[in-house]
C-alpha positions in Angstrom: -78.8 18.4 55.1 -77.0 16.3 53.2 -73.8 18.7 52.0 -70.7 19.1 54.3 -70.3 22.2 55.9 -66.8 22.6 54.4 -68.8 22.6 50.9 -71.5 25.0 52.4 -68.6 27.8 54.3 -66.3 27.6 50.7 -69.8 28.2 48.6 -70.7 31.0 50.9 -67.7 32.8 51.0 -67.9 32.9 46.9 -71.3 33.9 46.8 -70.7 36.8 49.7 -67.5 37.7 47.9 -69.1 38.1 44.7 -72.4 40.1 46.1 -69.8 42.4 47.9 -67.8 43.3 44.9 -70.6 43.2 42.1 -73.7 43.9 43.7 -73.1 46.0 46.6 -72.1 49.4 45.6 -74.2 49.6 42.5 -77.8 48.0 44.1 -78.9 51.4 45.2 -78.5 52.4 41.1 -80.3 49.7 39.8 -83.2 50.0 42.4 -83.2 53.5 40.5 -83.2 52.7 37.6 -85.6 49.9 38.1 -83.6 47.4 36.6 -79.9 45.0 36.7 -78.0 46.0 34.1 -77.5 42.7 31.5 -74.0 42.5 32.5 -74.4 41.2 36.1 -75.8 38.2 34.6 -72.7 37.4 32.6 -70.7 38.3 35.7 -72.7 35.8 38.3 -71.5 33.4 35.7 -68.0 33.8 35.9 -68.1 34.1 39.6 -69.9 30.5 39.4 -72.7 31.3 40.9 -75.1 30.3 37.7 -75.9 26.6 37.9 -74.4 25.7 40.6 -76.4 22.2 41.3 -76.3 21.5 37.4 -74.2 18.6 35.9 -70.5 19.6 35.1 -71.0 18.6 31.5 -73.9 21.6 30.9 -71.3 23.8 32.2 -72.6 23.6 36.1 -70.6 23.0 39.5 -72.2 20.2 40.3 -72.8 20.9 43.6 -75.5 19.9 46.0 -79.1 21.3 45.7 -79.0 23.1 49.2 -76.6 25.1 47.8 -78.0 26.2 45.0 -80.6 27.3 47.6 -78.3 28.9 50.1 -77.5 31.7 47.3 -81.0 32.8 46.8 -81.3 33.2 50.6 -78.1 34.6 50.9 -78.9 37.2 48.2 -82.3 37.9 50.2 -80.8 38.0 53.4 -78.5 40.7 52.4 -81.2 42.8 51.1 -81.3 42.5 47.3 -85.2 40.6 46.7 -85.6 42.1 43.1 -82.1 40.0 42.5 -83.2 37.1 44.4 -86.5 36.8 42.3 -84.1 36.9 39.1 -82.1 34.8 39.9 -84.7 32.1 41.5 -86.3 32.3 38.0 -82.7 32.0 36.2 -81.1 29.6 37.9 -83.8 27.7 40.5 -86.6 27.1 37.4 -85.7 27.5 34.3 -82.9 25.6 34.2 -83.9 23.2 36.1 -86.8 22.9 33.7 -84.4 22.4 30.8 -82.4 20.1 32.9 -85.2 17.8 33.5 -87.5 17.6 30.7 -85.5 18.8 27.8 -83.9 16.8 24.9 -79.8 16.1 25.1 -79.7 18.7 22.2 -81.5 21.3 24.2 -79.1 20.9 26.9 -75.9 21.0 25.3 -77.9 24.2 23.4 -78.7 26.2 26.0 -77.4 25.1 29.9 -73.5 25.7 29.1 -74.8 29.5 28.0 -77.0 30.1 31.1 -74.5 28.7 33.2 -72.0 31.6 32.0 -74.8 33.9 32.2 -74.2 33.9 28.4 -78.0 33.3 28.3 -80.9 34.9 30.7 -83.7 33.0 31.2 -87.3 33.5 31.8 -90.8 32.0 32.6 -94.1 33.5 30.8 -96.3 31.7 32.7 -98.9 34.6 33.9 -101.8 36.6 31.8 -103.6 39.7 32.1 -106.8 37.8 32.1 -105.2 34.3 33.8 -103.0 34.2 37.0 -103.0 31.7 39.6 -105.4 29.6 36.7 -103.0 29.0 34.8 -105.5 26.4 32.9 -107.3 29.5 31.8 -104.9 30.7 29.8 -105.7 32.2 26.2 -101.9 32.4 24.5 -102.2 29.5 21.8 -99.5 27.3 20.0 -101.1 25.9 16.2 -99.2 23.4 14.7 -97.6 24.3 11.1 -95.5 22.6 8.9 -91.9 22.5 10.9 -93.3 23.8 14.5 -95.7 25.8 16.2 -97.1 29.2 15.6 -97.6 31.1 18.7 -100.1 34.2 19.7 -100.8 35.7 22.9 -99.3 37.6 25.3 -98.4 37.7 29.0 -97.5 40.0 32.1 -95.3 40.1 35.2 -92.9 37.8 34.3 -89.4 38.4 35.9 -86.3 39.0 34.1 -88.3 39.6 30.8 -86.3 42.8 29.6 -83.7 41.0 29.2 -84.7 37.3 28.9 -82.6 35.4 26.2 -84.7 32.2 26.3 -88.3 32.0 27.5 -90.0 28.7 28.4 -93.5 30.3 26.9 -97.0 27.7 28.3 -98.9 28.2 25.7 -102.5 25.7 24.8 -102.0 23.3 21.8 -105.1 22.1 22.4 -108.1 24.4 23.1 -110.7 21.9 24.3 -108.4 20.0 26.6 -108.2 22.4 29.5 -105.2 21.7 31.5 -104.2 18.8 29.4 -104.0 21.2 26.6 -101.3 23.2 27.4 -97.4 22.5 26.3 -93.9 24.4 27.0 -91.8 25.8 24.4 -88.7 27.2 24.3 -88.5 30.8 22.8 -85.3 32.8 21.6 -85.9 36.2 21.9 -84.5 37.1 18.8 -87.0 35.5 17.0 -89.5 37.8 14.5 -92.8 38.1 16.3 -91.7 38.7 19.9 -91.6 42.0 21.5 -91.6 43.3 24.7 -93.9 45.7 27.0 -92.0 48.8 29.2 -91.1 47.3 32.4 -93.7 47.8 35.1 -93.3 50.0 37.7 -93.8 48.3 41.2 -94.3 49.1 44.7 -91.3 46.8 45.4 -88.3 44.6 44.1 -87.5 47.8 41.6 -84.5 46.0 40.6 -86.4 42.9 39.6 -87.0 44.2 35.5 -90.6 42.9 35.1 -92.5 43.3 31.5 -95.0 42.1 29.5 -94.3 39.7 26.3 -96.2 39.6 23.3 -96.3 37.2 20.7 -97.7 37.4 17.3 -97.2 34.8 14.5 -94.4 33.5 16.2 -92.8 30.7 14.8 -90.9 28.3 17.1 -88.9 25.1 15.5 -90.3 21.5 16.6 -87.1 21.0 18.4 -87.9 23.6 20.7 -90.9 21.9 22.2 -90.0 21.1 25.8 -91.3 17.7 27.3 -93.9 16.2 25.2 -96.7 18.3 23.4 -100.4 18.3 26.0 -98.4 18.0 29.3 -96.9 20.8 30.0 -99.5 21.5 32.8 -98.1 18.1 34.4 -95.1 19.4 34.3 -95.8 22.6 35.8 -97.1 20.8 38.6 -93.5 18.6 38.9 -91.6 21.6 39.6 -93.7 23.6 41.3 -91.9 22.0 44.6 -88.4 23.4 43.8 -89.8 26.8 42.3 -91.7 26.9 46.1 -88.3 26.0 47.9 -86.5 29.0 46.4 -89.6 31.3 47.8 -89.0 29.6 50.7 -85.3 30.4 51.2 -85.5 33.7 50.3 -88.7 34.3 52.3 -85.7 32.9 55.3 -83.3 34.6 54.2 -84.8 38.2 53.6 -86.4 37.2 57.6 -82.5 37.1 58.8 -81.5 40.0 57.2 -84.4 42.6 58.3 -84.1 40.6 61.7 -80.2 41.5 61.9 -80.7 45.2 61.1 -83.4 45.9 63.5 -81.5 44.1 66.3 -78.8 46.4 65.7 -80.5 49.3 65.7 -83.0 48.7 68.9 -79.4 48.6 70.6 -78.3 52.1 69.6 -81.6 54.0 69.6 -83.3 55.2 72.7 -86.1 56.7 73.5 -88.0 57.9 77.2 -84.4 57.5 78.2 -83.4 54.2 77.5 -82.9 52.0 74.6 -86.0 50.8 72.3 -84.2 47.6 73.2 -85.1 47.9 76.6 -88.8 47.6 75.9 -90.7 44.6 76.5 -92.7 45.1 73.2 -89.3 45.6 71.3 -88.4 42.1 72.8 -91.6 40.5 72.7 -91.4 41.3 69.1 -87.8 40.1 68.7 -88.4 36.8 70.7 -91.2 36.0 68.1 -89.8 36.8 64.7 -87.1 34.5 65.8 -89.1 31.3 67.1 -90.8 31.4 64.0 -87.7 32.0 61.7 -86.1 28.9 63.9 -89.7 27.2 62.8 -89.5 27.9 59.3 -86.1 26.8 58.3 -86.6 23.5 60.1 -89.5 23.0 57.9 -87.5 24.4 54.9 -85.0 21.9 55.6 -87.7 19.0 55.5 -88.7 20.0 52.6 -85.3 20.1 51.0 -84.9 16.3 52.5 -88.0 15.4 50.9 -87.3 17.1 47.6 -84.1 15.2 47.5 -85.4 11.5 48.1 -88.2 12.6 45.4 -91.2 12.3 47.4 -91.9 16.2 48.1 -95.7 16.7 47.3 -97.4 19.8 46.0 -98.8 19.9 49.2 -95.5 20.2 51.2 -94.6 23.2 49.0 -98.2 24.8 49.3 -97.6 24.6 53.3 -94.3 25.8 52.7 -94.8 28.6 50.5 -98.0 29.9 52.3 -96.4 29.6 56.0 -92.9 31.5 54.9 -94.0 33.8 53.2 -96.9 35.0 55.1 -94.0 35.2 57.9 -91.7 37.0 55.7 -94.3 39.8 55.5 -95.4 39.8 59.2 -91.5 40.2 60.7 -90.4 42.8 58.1 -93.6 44.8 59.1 -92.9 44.0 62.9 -89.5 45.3 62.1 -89.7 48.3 60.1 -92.5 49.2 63.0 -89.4 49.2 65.5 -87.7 51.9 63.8 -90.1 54.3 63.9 -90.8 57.1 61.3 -86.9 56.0 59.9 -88.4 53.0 59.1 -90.3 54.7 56.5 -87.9 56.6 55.1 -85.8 54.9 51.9 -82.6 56.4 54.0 -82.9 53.0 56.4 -82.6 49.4 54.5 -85.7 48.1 56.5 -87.9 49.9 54.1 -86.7 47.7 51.2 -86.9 44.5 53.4 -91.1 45.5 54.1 -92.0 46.7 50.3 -90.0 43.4 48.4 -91.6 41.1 50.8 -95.2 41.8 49.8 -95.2 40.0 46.4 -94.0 37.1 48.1 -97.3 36.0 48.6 -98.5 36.8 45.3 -96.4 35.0 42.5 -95.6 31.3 42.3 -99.1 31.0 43.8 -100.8 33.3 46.1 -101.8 32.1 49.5 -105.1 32.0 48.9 -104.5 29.1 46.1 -102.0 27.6 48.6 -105.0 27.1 51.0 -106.9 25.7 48.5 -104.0 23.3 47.7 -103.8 22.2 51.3 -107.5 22.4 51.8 -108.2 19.8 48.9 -105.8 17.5 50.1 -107.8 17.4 53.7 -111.1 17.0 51.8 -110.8 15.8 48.4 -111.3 18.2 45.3 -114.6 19.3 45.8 
């Protein structure tokens, strides 16, 4: 990595300092509730903790990327995926997004206010009828006099109860397939956008998750982000960090299940001796480590390779595919250690199993991340 360790030890003790006093003894309520309450966000952004790798002058710290990465796998590692998803989309996309493709005016608009948590943001992205194709999506953008009217809707998309600001992909362009789509940048406030319930899920309860709809929705030229036709283009540019930040927390939510069964194989026993004690238990140990020890060399690559610009879409599909398909295997390997507790909501390795699963679903499935690495062996067929 290129950050000192000095950096990375004063970063981590904010961020574990902050989860401890804000997140900690309320996570169990939201998890309830199904939802973070608005407020954290606001609060993540005084503790610094929004933006950190954005430029002082938007209101970042101006910190080094792998930072801004060690918080999402910090925040997974200590249990909390539903916040980890939030704040991957918050602070590890959407921003970034703005960062690199929006206008100065859109910057000084809207960065400063995410970085305070002032501003949530959001991606719509998915549809009912249109996941991983994202080329075969139906929501429209028709150009009237002074912007765009938008129509559509579309589903699972993270932080959307609360979302401020929502980078919408929406087609401008019918006939042009993937080279019809563009980006805009939607206030929530504005007349024509509503909201679904949140969606009940089998895990990251605390992630709020909702469908948006949008009907005559009228969004200001300004608010076009990037150029109008290649928004698909650059959907595929930051695809690589979006990947890293599943990446991390695929690592870090690895650690954390890893740390709490090790503790508890050395306290429970069973046929008169600790579960420990078995050669299973430590077969089973001894693996989920090699490959977490394999995986964050390869998530460090990456980050070196994202850094000097020359990450492909490949990298990231090997990455995302291989971690998070890891992810899922050691929490099950885990929660499988503690027995019928495991099971139970009483012990925190059942959180650690049911938040991992959609890790292999959004930001690409690992069937499409085959493909991705499959076509780049053979050439798009």
């Amino acid at each position: 990595m290129s950050v000192e360790q000095p950096d990375i030890d004063l970063f981590q003790t904010m961020i574990n300092r902050a989860l401890e006093q804000e997140v900690a003894p309320w996570y169990e309520q939201w998890e309830e509730a199904g939802e973070i309450p608005r407020q954290l966000w606001n609060i993540l952004g005084q503790a610094g903790m929004l933006g950190i790798d954005m430029p002082e002058a938007y209101g970042g710290a101006g910190a080094a990327f792998e930072i801004s990465q060690l918080a999402i796998e910090e925040i997974a590692r200590q249990g909390y995926g539903g916040l980890a998803s939030g704040y991957n989309i918050h602070a590890n996309i959407v921003m970034p997004y703005i960062l690199h493709l929006g206008s100065e005016a859109q910057k000084q608009r809207y960065l400063p206010a995410m970085a305070s948590g002032e501003v949530l943001g959001a991606i719509a992205m998915t549809e009912p009828g249109a996941g991983s194709d994202l080329a075969a999506m139906r929501t429209s953008a028709e150009k009237v006099p002074g912007g765009w009217r938008i129509n559509g809707a579309k589903v699972f998309i993270t932080n959307g109860l609360h979302a401020d600001l929502v980078i919408v992909c929406a087609k401008t362009d019918p006939k042009a397939g993937a080279r019809g789509v563009s980006l805009f940048l939607v206030d929530a406030s504005l007349p024509g956008f509503s909201r679904g319930k949140g969606i009940a899920k089998i895990g990251q309860h605390a992630s709020d998750t909702a469908e948006l709809f949008f009907q005559d929705l009228v969004v200001p030229e300004e608010l076009l982000l990037g150029e109008a036709g290649r928004g698909f283009a650059y959907l595929m540019q930051e695809l690589p960090r979006e990947r890293l930040g599943v990446g991390a927390q695929a690592v870090g939510a690895s650690e954390g299940a890893l740390a709490l069964t090790l503790e508890y194989v050395q306290e429970r026993r069973a046929f008169g001796q600790r579960v420990a004690d078995f050669q299973n238990t430590r077969f089973k140990l001894a693996e989920a480590r090699a490959r977490l020890d394999m995986a964050r060399a390869y998530l460090n690559q990456c980050m070196d390779r994202y850094h000097r610009g020359d990450m492909t879409a490949t990298d990231a599909a090997v990455l995302k595919l291989m971690l998070t398909e890891m992810q899922c295997d050691i929490a099950n390997d885990c929660l499988q250690l503690f027995g019928g507790y495991g099971y139970t909501r009483e012990y925190p390795i059942s959180r650690f199993f049911v938040d991992a699963r959609v890790q292999t679903i959004y930001a690409g499935t690992s069937e499409i991340m085959k493909e991705v690495i499959a076509r780049s062996m053979l050439g798009k067929a």
